[in-house]
VMD Tcl script that draws the C-alpha trace (Angstrom):
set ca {
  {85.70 36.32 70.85}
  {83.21 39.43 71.07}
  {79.86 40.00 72.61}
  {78.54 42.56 69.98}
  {78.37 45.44 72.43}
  {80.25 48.31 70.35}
  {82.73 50.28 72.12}
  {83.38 52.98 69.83}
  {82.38 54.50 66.45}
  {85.72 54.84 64.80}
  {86.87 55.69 61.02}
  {88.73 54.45 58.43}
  {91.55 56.45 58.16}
  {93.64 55.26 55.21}
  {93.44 52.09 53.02}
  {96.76 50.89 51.92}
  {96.62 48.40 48.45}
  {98.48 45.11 48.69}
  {98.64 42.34 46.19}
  {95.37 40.44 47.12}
  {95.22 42.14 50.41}
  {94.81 45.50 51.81}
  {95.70 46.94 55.21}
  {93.71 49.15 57.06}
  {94.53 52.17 59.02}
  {91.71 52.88 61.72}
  {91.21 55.78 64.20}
  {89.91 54.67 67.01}
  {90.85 56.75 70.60}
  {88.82 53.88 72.90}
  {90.27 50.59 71.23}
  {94.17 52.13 70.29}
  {94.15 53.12 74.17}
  {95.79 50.03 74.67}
  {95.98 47.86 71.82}
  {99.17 45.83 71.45}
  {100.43 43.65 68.19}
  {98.78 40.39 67.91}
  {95.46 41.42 69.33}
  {92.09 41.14 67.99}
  {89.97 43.96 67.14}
  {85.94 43.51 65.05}
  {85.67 46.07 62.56}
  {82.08 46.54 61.41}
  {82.07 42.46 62.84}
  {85.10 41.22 61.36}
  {87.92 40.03 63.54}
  {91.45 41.73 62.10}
  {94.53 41.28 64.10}
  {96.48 44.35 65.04}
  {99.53 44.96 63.00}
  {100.68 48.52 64.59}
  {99.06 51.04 67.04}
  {100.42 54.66 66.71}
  {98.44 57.59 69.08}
  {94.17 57.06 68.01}
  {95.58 54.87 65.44}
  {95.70 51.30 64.97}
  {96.72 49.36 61.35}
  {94.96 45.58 60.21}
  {96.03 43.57 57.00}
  {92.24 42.25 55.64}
  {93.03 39.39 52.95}
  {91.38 39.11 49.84}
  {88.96 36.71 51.00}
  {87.85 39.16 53.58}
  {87.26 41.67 51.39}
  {85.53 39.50 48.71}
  {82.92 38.31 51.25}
  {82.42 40.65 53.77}
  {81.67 44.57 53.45}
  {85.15 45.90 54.30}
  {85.88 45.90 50.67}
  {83.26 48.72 49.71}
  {84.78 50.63 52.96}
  {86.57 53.87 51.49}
  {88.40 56.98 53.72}
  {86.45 58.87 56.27}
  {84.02 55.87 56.72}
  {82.90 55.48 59.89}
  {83.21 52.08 61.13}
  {81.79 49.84 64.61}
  {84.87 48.83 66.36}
  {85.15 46.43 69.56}
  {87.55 44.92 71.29}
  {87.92 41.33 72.14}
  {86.14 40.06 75.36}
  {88.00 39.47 78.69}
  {87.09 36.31 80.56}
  {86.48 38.62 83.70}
  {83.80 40.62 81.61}
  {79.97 40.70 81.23}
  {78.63 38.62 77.96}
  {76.07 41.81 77.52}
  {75.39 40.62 74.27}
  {75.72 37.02 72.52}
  {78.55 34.90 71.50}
  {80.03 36.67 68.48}
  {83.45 35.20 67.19}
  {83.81 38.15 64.26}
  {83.34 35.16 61.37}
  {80.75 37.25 58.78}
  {78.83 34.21 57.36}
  {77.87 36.92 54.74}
  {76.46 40.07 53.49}
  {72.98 41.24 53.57}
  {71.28 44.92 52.21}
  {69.36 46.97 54.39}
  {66.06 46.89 52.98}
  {63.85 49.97 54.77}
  {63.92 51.54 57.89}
  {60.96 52.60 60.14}
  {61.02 55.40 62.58}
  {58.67 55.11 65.72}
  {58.55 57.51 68.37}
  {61.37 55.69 71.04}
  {62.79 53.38 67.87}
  {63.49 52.46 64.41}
  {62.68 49.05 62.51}
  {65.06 48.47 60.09}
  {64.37 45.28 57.70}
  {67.82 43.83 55.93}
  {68.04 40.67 53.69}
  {69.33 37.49 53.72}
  {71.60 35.76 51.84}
  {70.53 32.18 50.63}
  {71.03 29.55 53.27}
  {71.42 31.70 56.26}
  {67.51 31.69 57.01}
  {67.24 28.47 58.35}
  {69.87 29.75 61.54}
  {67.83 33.15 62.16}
  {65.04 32.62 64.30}
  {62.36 35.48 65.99}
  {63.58 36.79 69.54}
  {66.75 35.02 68.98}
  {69.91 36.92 68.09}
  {72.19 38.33 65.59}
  {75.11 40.16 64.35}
  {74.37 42.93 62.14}
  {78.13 44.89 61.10}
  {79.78 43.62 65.00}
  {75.73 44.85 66.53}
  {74.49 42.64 68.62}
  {70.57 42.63 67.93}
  {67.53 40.77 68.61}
  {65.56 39.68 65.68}
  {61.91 41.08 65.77}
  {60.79 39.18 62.48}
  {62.25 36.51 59.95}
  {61.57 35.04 56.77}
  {63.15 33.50 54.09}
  {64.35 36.31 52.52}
  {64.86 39.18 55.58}
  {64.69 40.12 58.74}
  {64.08 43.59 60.70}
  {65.52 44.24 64.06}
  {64.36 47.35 66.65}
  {66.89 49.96 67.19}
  {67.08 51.66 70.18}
  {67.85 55.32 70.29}
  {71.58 54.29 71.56}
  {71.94 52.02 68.95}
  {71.20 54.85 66.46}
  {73.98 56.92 67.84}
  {76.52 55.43 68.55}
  {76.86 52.69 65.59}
  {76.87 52.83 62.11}
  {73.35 51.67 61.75}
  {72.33 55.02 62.41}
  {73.38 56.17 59.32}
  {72.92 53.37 56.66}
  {70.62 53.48 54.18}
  {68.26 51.44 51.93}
  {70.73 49.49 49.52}
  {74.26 49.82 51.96}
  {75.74 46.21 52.69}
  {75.99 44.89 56.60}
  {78.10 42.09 57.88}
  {75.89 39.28 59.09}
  {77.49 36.54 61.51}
  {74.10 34.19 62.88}
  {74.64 32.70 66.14}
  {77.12 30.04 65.77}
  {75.46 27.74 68.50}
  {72.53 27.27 65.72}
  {74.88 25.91 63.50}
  {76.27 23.29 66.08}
  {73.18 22.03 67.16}
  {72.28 21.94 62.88}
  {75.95 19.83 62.31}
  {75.31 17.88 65.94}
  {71.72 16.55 64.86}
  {73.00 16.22 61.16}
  {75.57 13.76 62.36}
  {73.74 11.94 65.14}
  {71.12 11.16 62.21}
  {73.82 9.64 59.40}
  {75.01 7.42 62.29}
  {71.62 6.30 62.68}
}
mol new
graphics top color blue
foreach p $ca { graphics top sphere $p radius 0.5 }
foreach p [lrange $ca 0 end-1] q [lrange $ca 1 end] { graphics top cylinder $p $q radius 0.2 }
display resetview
């Protein structure tokens, strides 16, 4: 499980073709510190499992499925990329529930510069609407954000000047794909209230 606070702005080192797979190689000084085999690292909000850690380096198998459906599979060398580690139990929730599950892809749409912050609006794939609500949160490539507007269609969030910095929504642009992942306690109250109304 994550919390959507990003540690560190990595990159993608190396990409490595498999048969309906690839593996990853990721520099990443903060997150290789001490990452061991097994563990569980969100790239841009997808949870990989650590394969091998060498120096700033750390290697992830992503299957097919991952790369189908999430953004990892437009990811090339010398990308940067939002890496966090997994949460302790002993550690501040600073952001939301995040369990690195992308529920899909949407397309930064425009981006607004104010004086202290930046709006940036990004769409939403069909179905996902209905779990995004305003002042409520979501996961935008492993960010933790607060929505500032919804529709059917999009939704624009308020970046904050560390934000901008220090994650790779500083640098996308109109038409570059971001992980979504909504809040997954949306869609257990939706399945809990679905069920308690076919028993009734």
């Amino acid at each position: 499980m994550f919390t959507g606070i990003v540690e560190e702005l990595g990159e993608l080192a190396g990409v490595e073709v498999l048969p309906d797979a690839a593996r990853f190689t990721i520099r990443g000084k903060t997150v290789a510190a001490d990452a061991r085999h097994g563990e569980s690292i969100a790239v841009n909000g997808v949870c990989l499992t650590v394969v091998d850690v060498g120096g700033e380096t750390f290697t992830a198998d992503v299957m097919k499925e991952t790369l189908d459906r999430s953004s990892l599979g437009s990811l090339t060398p010398g990308m940067p990329v939002n890496l966090e580690r997994a949460v302790r139990a002993d550690q501040r929730l600073g952001g939301h529930i995040v369990q690195g599950h992308v529920d899909g892809t949407g397309e930064v749409l425009s981006r607004e510069p104010a004086e202290h912050w930046e709006v940036v609006r990004i769409s939403l794939p069909a179905g996902l609407g209905r779990y995004v609500v305003e002042k409520g949160s979501i996961t935008v490539d492993g960010i933790s954000l607060t929505v500032v507007s919804v529709d059917a269609a999009e939704f624009a969030v308020s970046l904050i000047p560390t934000t901008l910095q220090l994650t790779t929504l500083g640098s996308k642009q109109p038409g570059d794909p971001v992980n979504l992942e909504v809040d997954i306690i949306a869609k257990y109250v939706e399945k809990l209230i679905g069920a308690r109304d076919t028993a009734s």
